[in-house]
VMD Tcl script that builds the backbone (N, CA, C; Angstrom):
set m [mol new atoms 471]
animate dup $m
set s [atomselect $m all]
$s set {name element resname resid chain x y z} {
  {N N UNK 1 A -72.299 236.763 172.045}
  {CA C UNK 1 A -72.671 237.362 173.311}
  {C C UNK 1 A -74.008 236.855 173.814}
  {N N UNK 2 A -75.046 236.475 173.137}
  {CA C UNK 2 A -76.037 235.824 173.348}
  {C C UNK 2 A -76.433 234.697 173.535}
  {N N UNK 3 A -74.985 234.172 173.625}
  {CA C UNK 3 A -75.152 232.987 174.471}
  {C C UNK 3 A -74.475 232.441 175.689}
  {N N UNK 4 A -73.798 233.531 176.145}
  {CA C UNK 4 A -73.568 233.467 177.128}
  {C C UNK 4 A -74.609 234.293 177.853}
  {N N UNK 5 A -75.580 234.944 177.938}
  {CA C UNK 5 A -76.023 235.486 178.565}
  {C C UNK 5 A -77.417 234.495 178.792}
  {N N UNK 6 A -77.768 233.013 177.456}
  {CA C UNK 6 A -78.652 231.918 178.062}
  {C C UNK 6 A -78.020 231.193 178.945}
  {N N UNK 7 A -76.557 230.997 179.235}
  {CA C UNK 7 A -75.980 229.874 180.377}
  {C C UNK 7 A -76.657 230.107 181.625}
  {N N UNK 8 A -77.058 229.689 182.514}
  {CA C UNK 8 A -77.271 229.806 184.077}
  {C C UNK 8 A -75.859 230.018 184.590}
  {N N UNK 9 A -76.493 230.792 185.470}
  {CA C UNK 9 A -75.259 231.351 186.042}
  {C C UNK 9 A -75.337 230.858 188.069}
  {N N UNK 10 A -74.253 230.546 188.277}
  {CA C UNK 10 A -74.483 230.220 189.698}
  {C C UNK 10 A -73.940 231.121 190.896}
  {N N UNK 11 A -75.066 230.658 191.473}
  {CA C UNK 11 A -75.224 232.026 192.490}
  {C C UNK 11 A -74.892 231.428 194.260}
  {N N UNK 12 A -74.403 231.969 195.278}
  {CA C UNK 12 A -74.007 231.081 196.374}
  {C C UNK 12 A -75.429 231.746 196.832}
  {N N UNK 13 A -76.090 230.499 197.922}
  {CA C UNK 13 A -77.440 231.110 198.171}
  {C C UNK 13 A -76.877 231.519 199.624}
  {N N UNK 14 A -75.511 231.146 199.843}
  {CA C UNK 14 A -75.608 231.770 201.622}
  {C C UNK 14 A -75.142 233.627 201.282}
  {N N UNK 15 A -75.286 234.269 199.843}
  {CA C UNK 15 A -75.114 235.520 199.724}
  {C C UNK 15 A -76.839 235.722 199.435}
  {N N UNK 16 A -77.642 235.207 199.510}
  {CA C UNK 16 A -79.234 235.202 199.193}
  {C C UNK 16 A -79.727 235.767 200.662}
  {N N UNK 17 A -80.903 236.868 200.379}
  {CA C UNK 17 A -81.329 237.181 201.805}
  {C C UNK 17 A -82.656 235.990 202.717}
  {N N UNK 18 A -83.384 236.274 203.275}
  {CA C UNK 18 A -84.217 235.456 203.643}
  {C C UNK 18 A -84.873 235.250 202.241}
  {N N UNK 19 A -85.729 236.112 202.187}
  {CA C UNK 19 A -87.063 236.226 201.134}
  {C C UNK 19 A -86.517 235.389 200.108}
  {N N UNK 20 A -85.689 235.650 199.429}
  {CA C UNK 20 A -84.641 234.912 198.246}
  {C C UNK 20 A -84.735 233.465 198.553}
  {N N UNK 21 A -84.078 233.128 199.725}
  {CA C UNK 21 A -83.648 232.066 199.948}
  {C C UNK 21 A -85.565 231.130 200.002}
  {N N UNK 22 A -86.376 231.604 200.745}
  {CA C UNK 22 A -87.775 231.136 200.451}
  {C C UNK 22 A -88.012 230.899 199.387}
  {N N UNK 23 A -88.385 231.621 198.397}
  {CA C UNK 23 A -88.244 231.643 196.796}
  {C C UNK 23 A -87.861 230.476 196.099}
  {N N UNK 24 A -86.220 230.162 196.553}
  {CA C UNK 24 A -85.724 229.221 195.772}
  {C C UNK 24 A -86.177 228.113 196.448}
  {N N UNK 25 A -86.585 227.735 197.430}
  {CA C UNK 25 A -86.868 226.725 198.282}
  {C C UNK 25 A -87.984 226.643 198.068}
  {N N UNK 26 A -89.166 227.390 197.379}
  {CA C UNK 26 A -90.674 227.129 196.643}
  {C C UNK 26 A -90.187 226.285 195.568}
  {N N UNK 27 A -89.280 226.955 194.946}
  {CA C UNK 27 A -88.783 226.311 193.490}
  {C C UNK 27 A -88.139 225.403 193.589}
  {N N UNK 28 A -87.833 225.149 194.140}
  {CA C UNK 28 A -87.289 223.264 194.407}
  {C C UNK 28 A -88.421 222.275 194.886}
  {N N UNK 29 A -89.023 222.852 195.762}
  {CA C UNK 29 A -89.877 222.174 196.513}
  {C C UNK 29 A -91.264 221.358 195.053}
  {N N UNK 30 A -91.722 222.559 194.564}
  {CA C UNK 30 A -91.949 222.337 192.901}
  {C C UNK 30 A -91.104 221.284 192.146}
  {N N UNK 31 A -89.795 221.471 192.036}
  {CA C UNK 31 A -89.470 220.844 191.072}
  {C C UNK 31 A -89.424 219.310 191.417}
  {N N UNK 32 A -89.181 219.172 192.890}
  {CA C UNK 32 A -88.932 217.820 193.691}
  {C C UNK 32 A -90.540 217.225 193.328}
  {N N UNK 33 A -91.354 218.154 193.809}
  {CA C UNK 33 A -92.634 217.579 193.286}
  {C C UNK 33 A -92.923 216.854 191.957}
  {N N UNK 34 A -92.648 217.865 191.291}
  {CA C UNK 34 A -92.953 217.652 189.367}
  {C C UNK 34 A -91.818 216.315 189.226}
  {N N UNK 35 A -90.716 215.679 190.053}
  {CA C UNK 35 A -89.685 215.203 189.132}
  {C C UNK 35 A -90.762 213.670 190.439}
  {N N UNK 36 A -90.810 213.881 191.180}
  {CA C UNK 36 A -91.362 212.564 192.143}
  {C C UNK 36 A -92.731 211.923 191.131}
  {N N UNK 37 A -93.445 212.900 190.674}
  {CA C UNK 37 A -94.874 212.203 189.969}
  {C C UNK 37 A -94.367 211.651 189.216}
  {N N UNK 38 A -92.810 212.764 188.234}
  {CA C UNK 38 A -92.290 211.948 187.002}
  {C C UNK 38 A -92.132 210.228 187.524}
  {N N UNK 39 A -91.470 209.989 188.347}
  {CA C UNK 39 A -90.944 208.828 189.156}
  {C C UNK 39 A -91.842 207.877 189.365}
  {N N UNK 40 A -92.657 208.347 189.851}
  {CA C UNK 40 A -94.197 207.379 190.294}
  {C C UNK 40 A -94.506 206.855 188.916}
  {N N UNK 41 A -94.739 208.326 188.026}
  {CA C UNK 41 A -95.541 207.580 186.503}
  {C C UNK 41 A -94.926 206.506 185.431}
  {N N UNK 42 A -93.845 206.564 185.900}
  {CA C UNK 42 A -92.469 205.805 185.078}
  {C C UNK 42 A -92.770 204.627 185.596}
  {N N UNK 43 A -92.660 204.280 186.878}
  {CA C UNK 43 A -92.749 202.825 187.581}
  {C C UNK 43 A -94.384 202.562 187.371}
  {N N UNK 44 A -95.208 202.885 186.905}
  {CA C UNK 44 A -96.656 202.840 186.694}
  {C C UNK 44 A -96.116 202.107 184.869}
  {N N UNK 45 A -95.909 202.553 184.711}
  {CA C UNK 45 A -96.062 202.438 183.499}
  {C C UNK 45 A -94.536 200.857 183.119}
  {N N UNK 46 A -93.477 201.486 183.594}
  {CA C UNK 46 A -92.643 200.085 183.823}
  {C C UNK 46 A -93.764 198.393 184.348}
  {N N UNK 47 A -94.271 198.833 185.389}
  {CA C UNK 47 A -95.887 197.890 185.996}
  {C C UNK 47 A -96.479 197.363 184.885}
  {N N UNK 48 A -96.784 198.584 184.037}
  {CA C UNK 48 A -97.866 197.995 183.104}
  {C C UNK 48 A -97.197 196.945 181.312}
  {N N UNK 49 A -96.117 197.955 181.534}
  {CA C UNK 49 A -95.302 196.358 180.868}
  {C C UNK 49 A -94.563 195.331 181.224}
  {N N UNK 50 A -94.197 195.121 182.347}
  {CA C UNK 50 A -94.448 193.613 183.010}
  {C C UNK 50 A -95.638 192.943 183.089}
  {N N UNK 51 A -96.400 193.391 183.183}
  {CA C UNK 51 A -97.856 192.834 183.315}
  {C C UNK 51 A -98.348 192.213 181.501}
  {N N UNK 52 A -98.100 192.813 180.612}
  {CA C UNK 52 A -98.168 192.406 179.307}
  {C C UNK 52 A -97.160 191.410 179.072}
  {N N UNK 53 A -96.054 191.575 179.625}
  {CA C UNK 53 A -94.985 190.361 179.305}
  {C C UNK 53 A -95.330 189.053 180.103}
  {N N UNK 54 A -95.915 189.264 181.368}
  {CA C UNK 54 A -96.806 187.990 181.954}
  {C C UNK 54 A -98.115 187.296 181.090}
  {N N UNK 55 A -98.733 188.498 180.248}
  {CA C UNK 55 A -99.737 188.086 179.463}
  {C C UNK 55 A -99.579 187.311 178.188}
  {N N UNK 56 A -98.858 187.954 177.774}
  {CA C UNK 56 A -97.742 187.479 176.701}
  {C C UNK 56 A -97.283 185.925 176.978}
  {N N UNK 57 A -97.019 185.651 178.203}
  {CA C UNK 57 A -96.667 184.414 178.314}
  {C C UNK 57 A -97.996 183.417 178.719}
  {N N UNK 58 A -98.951 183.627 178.954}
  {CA C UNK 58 A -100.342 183.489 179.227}
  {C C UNK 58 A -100.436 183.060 177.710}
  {N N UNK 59 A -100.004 183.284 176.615}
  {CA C UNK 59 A -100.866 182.927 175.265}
  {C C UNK 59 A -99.620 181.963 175.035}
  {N N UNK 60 A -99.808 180.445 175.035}
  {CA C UNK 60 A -99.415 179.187 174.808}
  {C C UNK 60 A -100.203 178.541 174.097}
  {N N UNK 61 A -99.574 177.086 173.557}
  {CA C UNK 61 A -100.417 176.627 172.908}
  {C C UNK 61 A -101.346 175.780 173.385}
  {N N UNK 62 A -101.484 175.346 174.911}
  {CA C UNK 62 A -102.397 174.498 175.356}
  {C C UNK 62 A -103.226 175.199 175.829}
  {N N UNK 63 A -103.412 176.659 175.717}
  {CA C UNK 63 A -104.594 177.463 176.285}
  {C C UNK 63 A -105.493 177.474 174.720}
  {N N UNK 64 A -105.043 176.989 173.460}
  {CA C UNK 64 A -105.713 177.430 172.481}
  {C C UNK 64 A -107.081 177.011 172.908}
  {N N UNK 65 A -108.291 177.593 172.109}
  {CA C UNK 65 A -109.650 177.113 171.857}
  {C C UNK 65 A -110.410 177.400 173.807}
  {N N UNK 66 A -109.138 177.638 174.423}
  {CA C UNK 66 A -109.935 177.879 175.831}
  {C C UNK 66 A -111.079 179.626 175.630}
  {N N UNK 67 A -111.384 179.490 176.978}
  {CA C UNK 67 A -112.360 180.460 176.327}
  {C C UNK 67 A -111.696 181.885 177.115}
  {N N UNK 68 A -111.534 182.811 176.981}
  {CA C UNK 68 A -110.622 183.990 177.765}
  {C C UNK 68 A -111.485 185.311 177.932}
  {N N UNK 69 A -111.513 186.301 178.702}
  {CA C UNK 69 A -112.023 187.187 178.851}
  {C C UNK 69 A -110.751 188.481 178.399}
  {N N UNK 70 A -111.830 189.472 177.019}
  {CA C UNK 70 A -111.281 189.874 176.153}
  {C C UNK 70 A -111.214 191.426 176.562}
  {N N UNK 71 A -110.571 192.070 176.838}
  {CA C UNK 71 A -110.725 193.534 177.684}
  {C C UNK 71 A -111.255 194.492 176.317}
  {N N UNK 72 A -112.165 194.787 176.061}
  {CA C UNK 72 A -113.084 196.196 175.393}
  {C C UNK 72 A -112.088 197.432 175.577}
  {N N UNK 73 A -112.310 197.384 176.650}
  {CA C UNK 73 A -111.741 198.913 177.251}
  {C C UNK 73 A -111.274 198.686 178.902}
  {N N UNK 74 A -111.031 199.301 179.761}
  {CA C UNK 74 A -110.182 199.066 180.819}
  {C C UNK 74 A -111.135 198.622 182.367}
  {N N UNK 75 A -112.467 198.641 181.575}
  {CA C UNK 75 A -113.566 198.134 182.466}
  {C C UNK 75 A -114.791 196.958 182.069}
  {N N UNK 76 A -113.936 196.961 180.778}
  {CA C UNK 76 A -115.337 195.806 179.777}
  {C C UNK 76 A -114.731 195.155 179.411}
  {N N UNK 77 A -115.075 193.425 179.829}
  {CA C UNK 77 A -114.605 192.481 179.419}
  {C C UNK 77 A -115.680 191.235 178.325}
  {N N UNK 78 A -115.414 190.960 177.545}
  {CA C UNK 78 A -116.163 190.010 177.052}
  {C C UNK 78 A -115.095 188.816 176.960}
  {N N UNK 79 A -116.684 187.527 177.002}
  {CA C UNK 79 A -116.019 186.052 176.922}
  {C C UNK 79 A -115.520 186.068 175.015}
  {N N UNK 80 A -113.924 185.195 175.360}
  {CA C UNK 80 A -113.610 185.159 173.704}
  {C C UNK 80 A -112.996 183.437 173.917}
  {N N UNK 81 A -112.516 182.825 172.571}
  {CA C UNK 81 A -111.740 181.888 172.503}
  {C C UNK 81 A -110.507 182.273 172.239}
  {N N UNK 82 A -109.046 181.698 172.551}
  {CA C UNK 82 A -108.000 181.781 172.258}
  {C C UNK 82 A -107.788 181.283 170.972}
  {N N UNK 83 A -107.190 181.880 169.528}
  {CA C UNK 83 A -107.385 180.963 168.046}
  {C C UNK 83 A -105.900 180.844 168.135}
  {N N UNK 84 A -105.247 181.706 167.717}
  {CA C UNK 84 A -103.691 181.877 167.696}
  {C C UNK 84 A -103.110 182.244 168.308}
  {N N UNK 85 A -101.723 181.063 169.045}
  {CA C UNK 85 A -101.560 180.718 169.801}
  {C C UNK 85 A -99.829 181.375 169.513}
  {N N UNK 86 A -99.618 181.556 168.326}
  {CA C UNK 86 A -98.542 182.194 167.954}
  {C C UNK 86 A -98.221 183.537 167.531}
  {N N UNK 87 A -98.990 184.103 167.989}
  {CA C UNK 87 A -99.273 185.910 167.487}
  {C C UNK 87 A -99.974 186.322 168.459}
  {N N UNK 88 A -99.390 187.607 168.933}
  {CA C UNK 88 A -100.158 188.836 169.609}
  {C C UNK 88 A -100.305 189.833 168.666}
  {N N UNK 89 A -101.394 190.451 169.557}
  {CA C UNK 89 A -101.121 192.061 169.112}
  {C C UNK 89 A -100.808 192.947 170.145}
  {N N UNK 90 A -99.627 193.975 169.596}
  {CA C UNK 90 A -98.843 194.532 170.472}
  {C C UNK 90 A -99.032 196.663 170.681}
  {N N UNK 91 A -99.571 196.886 171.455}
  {CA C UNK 91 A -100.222 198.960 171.260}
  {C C UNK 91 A -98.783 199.202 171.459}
  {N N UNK 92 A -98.111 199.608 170.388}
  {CA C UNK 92 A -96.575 200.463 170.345}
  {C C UNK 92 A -96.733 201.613 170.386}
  {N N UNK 93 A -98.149 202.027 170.519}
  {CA C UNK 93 A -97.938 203.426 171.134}
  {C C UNK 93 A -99.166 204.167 170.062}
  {N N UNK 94 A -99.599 205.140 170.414}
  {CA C UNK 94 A -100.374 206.524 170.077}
  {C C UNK 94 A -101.751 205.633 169.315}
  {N N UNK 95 A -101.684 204.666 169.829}
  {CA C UNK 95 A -103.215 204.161 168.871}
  {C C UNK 95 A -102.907 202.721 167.802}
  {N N UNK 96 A -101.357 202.643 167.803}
  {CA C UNK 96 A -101.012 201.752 166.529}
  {C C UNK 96 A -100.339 200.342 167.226}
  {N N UNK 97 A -101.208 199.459 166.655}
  {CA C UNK 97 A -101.355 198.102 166.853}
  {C C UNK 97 A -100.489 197.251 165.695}
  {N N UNK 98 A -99.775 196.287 166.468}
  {CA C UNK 98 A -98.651 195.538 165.501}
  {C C UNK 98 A -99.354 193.848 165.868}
  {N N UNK 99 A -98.976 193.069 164.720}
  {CA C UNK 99 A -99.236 191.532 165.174}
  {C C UNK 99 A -97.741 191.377 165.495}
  {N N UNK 100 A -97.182 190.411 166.645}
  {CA C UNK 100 A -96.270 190.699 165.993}
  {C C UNK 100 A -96.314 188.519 166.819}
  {N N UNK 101 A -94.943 187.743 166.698}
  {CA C UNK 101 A -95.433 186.653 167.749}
  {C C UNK 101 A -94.738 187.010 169.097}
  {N N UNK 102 A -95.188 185.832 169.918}
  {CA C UNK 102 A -94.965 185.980 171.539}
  {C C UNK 102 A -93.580 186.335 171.246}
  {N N UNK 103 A -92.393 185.902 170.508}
  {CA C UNK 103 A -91.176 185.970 171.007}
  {C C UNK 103 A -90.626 187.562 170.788}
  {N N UNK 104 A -91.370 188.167 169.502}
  {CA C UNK 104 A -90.902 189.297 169.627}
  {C C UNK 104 A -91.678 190.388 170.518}
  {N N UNK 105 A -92.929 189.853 170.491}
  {CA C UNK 105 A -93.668 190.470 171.605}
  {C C UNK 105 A -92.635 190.626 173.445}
  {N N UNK 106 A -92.573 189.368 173.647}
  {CA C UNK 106 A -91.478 189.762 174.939}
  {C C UNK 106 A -90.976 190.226 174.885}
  {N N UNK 107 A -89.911 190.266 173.400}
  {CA C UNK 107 A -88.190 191.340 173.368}
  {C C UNK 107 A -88.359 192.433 173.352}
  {N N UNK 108 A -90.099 193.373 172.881}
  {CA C UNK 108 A -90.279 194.181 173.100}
  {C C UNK 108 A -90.601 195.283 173.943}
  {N N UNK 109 A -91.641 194.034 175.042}
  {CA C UNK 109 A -91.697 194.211 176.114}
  {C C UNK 109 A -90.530 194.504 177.312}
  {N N UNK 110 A -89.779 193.650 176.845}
  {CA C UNK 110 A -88.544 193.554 177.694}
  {C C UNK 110 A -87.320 194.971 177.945}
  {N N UNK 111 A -87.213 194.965 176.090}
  {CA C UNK 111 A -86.980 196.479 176.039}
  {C C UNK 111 A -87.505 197.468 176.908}
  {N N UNK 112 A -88.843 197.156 176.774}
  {CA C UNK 112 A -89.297 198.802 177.300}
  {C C UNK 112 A -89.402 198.920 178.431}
  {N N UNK 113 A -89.317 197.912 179.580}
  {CA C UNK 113 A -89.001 197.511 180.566}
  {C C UNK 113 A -87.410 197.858 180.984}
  {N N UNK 114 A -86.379 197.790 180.753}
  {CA C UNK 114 A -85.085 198.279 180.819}
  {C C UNK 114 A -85.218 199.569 180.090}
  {N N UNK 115 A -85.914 200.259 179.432}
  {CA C UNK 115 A -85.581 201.406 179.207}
  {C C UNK 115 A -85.952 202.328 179.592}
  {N N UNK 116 A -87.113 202.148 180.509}
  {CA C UNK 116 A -87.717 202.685 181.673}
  {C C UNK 116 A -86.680 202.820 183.298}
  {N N UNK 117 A -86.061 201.408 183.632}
  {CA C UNK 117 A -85.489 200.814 184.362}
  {C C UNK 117 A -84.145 202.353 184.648}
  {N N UNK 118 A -83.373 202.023 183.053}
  {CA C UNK 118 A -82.241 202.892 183.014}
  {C C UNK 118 A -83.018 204.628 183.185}
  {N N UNK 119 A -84.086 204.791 182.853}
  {CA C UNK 119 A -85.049 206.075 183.084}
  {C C UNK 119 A -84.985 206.442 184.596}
  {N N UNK 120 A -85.453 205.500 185.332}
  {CA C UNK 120 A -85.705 205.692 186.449}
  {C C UNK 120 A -84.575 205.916 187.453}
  {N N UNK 121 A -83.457 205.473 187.253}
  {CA C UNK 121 A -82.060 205.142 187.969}
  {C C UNK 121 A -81.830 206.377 187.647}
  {N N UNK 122 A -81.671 207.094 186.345}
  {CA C UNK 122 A -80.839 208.456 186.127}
  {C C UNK 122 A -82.134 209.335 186.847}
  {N N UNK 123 A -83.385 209.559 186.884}
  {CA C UNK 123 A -84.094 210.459 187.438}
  {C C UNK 123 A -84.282 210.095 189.052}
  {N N UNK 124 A -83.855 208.736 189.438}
  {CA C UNK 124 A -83.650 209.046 190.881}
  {C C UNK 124 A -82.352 210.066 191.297}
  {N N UNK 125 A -81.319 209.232 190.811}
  {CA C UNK 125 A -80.005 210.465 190.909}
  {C C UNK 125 A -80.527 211.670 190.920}
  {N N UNK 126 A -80.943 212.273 190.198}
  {CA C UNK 126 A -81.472 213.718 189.718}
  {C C UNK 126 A -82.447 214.259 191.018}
  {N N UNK 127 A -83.653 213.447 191.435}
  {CA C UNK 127 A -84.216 213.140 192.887}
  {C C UNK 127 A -83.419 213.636 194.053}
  {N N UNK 128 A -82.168 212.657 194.263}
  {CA C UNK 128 A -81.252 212.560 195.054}
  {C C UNK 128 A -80.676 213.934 195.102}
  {N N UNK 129 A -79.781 214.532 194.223}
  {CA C UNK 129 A -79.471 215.499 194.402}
  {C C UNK 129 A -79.990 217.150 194.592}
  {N N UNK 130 A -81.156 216.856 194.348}
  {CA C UNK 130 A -82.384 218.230 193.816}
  {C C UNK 130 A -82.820 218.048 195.990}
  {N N UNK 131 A -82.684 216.719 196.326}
  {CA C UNK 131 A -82.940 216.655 197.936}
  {C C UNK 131 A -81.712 217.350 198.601}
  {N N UNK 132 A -80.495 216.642 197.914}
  {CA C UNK 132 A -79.670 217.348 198.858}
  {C C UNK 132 A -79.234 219.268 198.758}
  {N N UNK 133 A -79.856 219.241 197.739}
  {CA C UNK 133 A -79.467 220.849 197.854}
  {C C UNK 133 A -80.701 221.223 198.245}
  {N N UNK 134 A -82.175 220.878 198.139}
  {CA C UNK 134 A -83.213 221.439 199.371}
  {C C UNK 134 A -82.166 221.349 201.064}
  {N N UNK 135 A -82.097 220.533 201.257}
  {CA C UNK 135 A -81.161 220.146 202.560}
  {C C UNK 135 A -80.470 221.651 202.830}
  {N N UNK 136 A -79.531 221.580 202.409}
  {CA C UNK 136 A -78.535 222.526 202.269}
  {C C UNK 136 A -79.170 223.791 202.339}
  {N N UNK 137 A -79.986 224.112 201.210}
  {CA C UNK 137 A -80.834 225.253 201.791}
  {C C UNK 137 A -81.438 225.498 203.011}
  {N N UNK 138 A -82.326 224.837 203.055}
  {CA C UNK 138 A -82.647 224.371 204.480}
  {C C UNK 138 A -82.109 225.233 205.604}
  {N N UNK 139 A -81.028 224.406 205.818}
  {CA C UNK 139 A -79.753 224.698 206.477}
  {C C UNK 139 A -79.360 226.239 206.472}
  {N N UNK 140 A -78.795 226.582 205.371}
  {CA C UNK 140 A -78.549 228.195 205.443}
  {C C UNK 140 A -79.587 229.094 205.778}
  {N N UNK 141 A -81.262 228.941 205.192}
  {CA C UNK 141 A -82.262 229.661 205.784}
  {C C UNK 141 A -82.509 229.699 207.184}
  {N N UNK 142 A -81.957 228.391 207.626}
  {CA C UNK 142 A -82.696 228.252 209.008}
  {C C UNK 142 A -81.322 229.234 209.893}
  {N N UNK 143 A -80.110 228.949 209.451}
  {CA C UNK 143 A -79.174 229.187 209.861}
  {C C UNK 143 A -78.707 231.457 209.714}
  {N N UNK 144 A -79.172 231.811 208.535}
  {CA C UNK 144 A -80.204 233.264 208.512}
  {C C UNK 144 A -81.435 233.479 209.434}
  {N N UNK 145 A -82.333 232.716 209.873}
  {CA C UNK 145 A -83.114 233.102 210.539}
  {C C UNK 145 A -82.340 233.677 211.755}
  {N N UNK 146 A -82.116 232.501 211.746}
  {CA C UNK 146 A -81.245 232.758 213.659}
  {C C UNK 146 A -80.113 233.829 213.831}
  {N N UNK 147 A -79.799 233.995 213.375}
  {CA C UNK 147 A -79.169 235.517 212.695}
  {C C UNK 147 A -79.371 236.939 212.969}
  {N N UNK 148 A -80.902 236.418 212.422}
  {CA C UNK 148 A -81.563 237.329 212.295}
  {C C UNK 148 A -82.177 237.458 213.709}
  {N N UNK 149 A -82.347 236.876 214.103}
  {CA C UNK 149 A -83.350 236.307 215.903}
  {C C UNK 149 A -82.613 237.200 216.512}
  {N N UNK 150 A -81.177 236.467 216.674}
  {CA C UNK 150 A -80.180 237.242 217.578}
  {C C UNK 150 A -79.585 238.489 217.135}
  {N N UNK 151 A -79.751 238.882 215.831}
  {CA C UNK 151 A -79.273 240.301 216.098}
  {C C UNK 151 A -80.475 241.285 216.104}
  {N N UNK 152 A -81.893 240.692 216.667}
  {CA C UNK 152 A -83.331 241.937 216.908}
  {C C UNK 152 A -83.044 241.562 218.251}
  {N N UNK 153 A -82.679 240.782 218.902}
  {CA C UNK 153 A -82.386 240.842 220.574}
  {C C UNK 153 A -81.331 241.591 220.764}
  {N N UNK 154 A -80.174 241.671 220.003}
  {CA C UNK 154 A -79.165 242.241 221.134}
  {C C UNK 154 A -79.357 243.766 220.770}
  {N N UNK 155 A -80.314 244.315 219.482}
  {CA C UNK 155 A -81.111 245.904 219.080}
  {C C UNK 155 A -82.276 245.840 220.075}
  {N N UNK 156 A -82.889 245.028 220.769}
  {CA C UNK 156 A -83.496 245.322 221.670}
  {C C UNK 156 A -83.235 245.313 223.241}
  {N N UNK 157 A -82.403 244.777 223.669}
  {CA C UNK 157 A -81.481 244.226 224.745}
  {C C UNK 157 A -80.868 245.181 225.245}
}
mol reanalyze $m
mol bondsrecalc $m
mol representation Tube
mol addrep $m
């Protein structure tokens, strides 16, 4: 019995009064918000591994011994030489650094690049539809107002 009583249960919002119908239309309006930053931060971050897979290809062997500017941190650069020309190092995440070489360095990159890609396609859908039922709401609130308009005129009329 207790788990049917966690299912969501669906409700027609054209049986929703005004106030109701506002409500849920905060709560979408929210969620459209919260799921759009999701969207933005995904393609930010898709950005920032293309940009490593361009870098990645930046370390060849006729750049060896050139001299390169070495990023500190995301505003400090120091002058370095290029030594090895066959190894990166790759941030896989939370602080932890891999050597790994250019070729698996790309496949990794590449990965995470399509797995973002397929991320983004299913949370646009999700986008898409979270719009069309704002829409729809929309629609029935506006379509209650007026309702409401015309039946305080013809009680005052």
């Amino acid at each position: 019995m207790a788990s049917s009583s966690a299912a969501p249960q669906q409700i027609n919002v054209t049986d929703l009064d005004v106030p109701q119908l506002a409500d849920v239309r905060r709560q979408l309006e929210e969620e459209l918000t919260h799921l759009s930053n999701s969207y933005a931060q995904l393609r930010q971050a898709q950005a920032k591994f293309r940009a490593c897979i361009d870098n990645v290809g930046q370390v060849k062997p006729e750049n060896k011994d050139k001299t390169i500017l070495v990023p500190l941190t995301n505003s400090l650069y120091v002058p370095g030489k290029l030594q090895d020309t066959e190894h990166v190092i790759v941030d896989i995440g939370t602080g932890y650094y891999v050597k790994k070489t250019r070729a698996q360095a790309l496949k990794h990159y590449e990965s995470k690049v399509e797995y973002i890609r397929t991320n983004l396609e299913a949370l646009q859908e999700t986008i898409q539809k979270k719009q069309e039922n704002m829409n729809y709401l929309i629609n029935v609130l506006q379509m209650k107002l007026q309702q409401q308009a015309g039946g305080k005129e013809t009680k005052v009329g």
